[in-house]
C-alpha positions as CSV (number, residue, x, y, z in Angstrom):
1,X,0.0,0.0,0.0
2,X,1.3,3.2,-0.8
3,X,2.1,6.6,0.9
4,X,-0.4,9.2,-0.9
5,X,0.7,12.2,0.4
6,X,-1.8,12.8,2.9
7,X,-1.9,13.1,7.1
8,X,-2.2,9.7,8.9
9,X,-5.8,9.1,9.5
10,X,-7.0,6.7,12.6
11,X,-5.8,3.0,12.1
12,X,-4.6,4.2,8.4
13,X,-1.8,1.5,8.0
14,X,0.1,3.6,5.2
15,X,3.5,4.4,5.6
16,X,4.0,7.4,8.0
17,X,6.7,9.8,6.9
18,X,7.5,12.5,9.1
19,X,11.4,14.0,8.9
20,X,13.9,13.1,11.4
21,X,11.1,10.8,13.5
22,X,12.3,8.6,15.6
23,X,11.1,4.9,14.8
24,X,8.5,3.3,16.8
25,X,9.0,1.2,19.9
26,X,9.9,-2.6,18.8
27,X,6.5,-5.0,19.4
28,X,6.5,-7.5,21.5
29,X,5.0,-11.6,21.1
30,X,5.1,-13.4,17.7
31,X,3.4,-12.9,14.7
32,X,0.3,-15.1,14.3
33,X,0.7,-14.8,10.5
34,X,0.6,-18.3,8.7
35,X,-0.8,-17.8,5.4
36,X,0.6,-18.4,2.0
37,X,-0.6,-17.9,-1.6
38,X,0.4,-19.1,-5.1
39,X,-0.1,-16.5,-8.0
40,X,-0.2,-17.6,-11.3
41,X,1.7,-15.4,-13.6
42,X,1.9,-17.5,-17.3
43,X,-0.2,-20.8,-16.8
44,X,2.3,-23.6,-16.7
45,X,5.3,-21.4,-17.1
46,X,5.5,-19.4,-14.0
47,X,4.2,-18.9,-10.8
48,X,5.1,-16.7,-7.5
49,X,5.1,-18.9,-4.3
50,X,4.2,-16.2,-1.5
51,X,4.1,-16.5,2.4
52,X,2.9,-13.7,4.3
53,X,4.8,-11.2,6.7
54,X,3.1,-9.2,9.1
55,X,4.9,-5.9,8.6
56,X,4.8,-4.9,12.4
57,X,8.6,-2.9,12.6
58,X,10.5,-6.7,12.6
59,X,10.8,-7.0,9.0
60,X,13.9,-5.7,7.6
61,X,13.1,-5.3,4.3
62,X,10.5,-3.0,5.0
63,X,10.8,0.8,6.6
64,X,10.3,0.1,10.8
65,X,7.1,2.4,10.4
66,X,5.5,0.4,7.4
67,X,2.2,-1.3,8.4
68,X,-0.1,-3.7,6.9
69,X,1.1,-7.0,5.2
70,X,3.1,-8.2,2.5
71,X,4.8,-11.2,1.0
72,X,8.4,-13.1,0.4
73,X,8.3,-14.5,-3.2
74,X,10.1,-17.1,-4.7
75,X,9.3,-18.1,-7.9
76,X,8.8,-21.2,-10.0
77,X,9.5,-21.5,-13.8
78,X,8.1,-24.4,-15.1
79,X,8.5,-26.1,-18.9
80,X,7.9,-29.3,-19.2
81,X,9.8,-32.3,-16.8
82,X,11.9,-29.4,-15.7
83,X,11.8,-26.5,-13.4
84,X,13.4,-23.5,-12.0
85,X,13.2,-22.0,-8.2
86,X,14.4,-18.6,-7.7
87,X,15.1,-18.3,-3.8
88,X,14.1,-20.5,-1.4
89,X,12.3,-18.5,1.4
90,X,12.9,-18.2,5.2
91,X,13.4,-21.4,7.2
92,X,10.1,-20.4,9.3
93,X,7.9,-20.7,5.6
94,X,9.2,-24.5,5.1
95,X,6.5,-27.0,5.1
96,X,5.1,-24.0,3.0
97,X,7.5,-23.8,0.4
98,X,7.9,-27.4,-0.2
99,X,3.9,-27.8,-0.5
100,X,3.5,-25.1,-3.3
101,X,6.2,-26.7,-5.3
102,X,4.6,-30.2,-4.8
103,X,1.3,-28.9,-5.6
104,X,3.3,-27.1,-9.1
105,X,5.3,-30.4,-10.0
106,X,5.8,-34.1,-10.9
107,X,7.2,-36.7,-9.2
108,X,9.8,-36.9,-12.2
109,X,10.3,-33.4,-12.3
110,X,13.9,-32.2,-12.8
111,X,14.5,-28.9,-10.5
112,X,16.9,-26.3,-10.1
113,X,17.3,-23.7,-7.1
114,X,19.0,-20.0,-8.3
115,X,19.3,-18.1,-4.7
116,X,19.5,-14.8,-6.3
117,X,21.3,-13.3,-3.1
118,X,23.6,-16.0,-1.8
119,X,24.2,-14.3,1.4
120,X,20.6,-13.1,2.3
121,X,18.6,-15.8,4.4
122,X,14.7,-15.4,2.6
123,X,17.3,-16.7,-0.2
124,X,18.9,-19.5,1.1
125,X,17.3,-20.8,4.0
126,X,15.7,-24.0,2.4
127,X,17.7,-24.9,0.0
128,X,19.0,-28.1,1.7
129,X,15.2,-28.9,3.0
130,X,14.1,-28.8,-0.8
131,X,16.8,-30.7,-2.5
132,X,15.9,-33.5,0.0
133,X,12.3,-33.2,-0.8
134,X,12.8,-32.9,-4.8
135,X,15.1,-34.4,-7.8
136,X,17.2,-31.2,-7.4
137,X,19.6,-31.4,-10.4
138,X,22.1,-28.0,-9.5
139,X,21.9,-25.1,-7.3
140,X,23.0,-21.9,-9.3
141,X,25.8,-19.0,-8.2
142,X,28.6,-17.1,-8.6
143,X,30.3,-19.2,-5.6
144,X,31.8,-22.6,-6.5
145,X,31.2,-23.4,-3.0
146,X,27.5,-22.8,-2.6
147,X,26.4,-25.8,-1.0
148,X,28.2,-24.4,1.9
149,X,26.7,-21.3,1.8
150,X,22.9,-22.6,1.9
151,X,23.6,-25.3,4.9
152,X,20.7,-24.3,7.2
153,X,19.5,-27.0,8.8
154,X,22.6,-29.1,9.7
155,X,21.1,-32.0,7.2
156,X,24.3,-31.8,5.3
157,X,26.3,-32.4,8.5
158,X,24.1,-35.4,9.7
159,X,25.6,-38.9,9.7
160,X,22.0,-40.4,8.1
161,X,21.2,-37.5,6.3
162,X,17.7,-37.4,9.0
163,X,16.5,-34.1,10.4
164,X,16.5,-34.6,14.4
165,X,13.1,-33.5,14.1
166,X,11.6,-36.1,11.7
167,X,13.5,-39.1,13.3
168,X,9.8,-40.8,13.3
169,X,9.7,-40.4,9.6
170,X,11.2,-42.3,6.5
171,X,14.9,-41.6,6.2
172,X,14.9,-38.5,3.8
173,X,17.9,-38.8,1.0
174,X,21.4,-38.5,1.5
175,X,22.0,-34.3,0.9
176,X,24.1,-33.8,-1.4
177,X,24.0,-30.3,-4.2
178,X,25.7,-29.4,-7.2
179,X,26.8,-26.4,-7.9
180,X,26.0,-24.8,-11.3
181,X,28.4,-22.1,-11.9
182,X,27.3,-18.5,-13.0
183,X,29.0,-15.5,-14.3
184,X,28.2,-12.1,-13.7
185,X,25.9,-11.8,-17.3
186,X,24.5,-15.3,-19.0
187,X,21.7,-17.1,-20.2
188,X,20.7,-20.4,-18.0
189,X,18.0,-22.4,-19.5
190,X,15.1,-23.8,-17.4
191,X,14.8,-26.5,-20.6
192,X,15.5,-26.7,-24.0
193,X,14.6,-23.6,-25.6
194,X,13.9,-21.9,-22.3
195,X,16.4,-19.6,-21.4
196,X,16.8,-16.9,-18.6
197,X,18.9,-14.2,-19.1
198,X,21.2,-13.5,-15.6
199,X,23.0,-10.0,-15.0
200,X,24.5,-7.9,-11.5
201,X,22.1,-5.8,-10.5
202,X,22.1,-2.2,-11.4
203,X,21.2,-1.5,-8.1
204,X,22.2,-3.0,-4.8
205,X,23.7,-3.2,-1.7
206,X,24.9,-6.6,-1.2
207,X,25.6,-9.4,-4.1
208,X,22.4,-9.1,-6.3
209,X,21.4,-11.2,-9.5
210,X,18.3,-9.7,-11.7
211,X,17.1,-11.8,-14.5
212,X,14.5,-11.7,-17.7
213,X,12.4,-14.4,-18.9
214,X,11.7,-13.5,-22.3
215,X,8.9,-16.1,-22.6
216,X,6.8,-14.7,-20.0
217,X,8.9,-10.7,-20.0
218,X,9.1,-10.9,-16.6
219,X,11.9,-9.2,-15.4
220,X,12.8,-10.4,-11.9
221,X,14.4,-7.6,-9.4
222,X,15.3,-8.9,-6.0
223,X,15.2,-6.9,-3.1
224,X,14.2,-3.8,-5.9
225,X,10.7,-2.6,-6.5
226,X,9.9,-4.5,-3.3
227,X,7.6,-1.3,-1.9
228,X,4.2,-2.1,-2.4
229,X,2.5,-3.8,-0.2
230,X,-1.4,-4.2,1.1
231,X,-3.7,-3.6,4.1
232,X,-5.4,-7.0,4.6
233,X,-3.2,-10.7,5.2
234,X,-5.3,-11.6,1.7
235,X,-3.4,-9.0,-0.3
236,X,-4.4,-9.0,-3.5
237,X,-0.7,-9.7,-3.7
238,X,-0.3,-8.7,-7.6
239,X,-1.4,-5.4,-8.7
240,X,-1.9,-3.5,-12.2
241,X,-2.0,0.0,-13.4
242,X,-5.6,1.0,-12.0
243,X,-4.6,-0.2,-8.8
244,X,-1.5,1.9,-8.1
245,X,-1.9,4.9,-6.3
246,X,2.3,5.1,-5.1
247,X,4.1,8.5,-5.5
248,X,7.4,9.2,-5.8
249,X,7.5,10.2,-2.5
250,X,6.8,6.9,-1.3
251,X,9.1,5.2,-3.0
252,X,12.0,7.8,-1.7
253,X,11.0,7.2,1.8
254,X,10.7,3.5,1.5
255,X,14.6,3.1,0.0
256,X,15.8,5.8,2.6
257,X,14.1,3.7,5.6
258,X,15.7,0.5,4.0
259,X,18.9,-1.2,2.8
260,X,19.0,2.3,0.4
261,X,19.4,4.6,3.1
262,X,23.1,5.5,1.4
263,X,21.3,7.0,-1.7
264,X,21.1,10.1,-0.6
265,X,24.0,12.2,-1.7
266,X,25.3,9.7,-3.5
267,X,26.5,9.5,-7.4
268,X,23.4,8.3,-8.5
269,X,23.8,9.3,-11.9
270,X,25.5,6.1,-13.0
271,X,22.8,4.3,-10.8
272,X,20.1,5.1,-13.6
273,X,21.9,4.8,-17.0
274,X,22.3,1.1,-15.9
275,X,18.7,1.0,-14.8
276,X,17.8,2.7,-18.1
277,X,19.7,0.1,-19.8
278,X,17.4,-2.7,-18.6
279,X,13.9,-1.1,-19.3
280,X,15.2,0.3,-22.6
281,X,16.5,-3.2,-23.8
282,X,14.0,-5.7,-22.2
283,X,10.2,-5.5,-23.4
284,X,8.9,-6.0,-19.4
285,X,5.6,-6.6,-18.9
286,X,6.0,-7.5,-15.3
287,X,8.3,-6.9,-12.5
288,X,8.3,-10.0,-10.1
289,X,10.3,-8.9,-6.8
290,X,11.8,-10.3,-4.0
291,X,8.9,-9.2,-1.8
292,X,5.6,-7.6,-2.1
293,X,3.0,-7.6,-4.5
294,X,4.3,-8.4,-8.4
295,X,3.7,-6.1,-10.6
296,X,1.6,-6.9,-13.9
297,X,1.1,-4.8,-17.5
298,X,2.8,-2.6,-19.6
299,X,1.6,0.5,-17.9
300,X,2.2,-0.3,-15.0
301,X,6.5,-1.0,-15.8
302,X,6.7,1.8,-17.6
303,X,5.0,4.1,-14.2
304,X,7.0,2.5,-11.6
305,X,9.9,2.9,-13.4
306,X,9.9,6.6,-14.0
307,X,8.6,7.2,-10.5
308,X,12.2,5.0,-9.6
309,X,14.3,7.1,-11.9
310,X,12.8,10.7,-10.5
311,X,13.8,9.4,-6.9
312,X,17.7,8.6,-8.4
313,X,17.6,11.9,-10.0
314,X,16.0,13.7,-7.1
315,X,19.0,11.9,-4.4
316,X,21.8,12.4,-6.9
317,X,24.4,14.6,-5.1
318,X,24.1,17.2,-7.6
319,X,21.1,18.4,-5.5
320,X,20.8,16.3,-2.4
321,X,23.3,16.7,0.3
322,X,25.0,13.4,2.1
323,X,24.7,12.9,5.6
324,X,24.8,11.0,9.0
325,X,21.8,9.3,9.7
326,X,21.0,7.8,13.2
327,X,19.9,4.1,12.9
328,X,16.3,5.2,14.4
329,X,15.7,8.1,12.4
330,X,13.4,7.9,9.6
331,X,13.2,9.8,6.7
């Protein structure tokens, strides 16, 4: 859900943006959230495997004031006996995760796992849980060793491959992962005739891949484009042109109350060519993030990315001013 602009009305669960506020006092007790959803974006080709977060000042991803819900994606590209998981989710989402592929696949099916941030954990966390549960053919990265960097679970370490807490059950498989090596711009293929282009990220903080299926133009962003979010648990957790109502305001407070909070000041010139770059040379017609709702249709692409590029412009140093910023202030 967006920022519009306006004063804070009574239980209004927009983002609240007032300069130098402090943010809110931390809540106590877990959340009671345990709700997923699968949202079909091509019919047999790809699909967005969603678990919802109660946005409630815990969730990093999201500004400490941000209120309402939203969703950690990982998505599923499907063609034929083979298949293609971007991300993994977080270790609490699980029995989740590994339903909504079951539910997407075959017994036979042939699957692949592409954490598109090695070192973030709603990437890697289940990883070793999945390619026990599935015929995992290759994990996907930059780092040769990246079965070591998705060992969450100690599965890997055991002795008869059993999670302590399903000792009761079966034996699962031995663990055991390939790793698929990727360079920093390349085409994977999900099958014959299916293939995925892979590039850095234009814009990011930590080790970021972006990728474009040109079979379905999705163009896949990470931890970018990840500020819109909804109001109920039940989303809608896509969205299209009609349904947008974000500013670039918004989307300037959302990057400066998250992993983006160095933008301002910075050379962002350079920042936006190699945006630019990507919307000028891919023909998007959705932008799948890392979380939040994906967004669908031509219009829509073309809006949120000119609100994104005003916000670079508008933070470049040329006309913004670097500074320190306390780690509770919010902006």
């Amino acid at each position: 859900m967006a920022f519009d602009g306006q004063p804070p009305k009574e239980n209004d669960v927009n983002l609240q943006t007032k300069p130098s506020s402090l943010r809110p006092a931390w809540p106590t007790g877990r959340s009671k959230i345990d709700k997923s959803n699968i949202t079909t974006i091509a019919d047999g080709q790809l699909y967005a495997l969603q678990n919802v977060l109660d946005l409630d000042g815990r969730v990093s991803a999201y500004p400490a004031n941000a209120r309402g819900y939203s969703v950690s994606n990982c998505y599923l590209l499907t063609q034929g006996r083979h298949a293609l998981l971007l991300d993994s989710g977080l270790s609490a989402h699980e029995s989740s995760i590994v339903a909504m592929i079951r539910s997407l696949t075959k017994a036979d099916t042939l699957l692949s796992i592409f954490p598109l941030r090695i070192n973030e954990y709603m990437s890697v966390c289940n990883v070793e849980a999945i390619a026990q549960a599935f015929n995992v053919e290759q994990c996907y990265s930059g780092n040769p060793d990246a079965a070591l960097w998705v060992d969450f679970g100690r599965r890997s370490d055991s002795n008869d491959g059993i999670s302590p807490r399903r000792r009761a059950s079966p034996p699962l498989r031995p663990y055991s992962l390939k790793t698929t090596l990727v360079s920093r711009s390349e085409t994977i293929n999900v099958s014959t005739g299916r293939g995925i282009e892979v590039f850095q990220a234009p814009l990011r903080l930590i080790n970021t891949r972006w990728m474009f299926d040109q079979e379905t133009r999705t163009l896949f962003t990470s931890d970018s484009f990840t500020h819109e979010w909804s109001g109920s648990s039940d989303g809608p957790w896509s969205m299209s042109d009609k349904d947008c109502t974000t500013t670039p305001d918004h989307i300037r407070s959302f990057l400066l109350n998250t992993r983006y909070w160095w933008l301002e000041g910075g050379k962002t010139t350079e920042l936006r060519r190699k945006l630019g770059a990507i919307f000028e040379k891919y023909p998007i017609e959705t932008i799948a993030p890392g979380y939040g709702r994906v967004l669908r249709g031509r219009a829509l692409v073309e809006r949120q990315y000119k609100m994104f590029d005003e916000v670079l412009a508008r933070l470049d140093r040329s006309v913004a001013t670097a500074k320190y910023v306390d780690r509770d202030e919010l902006r």
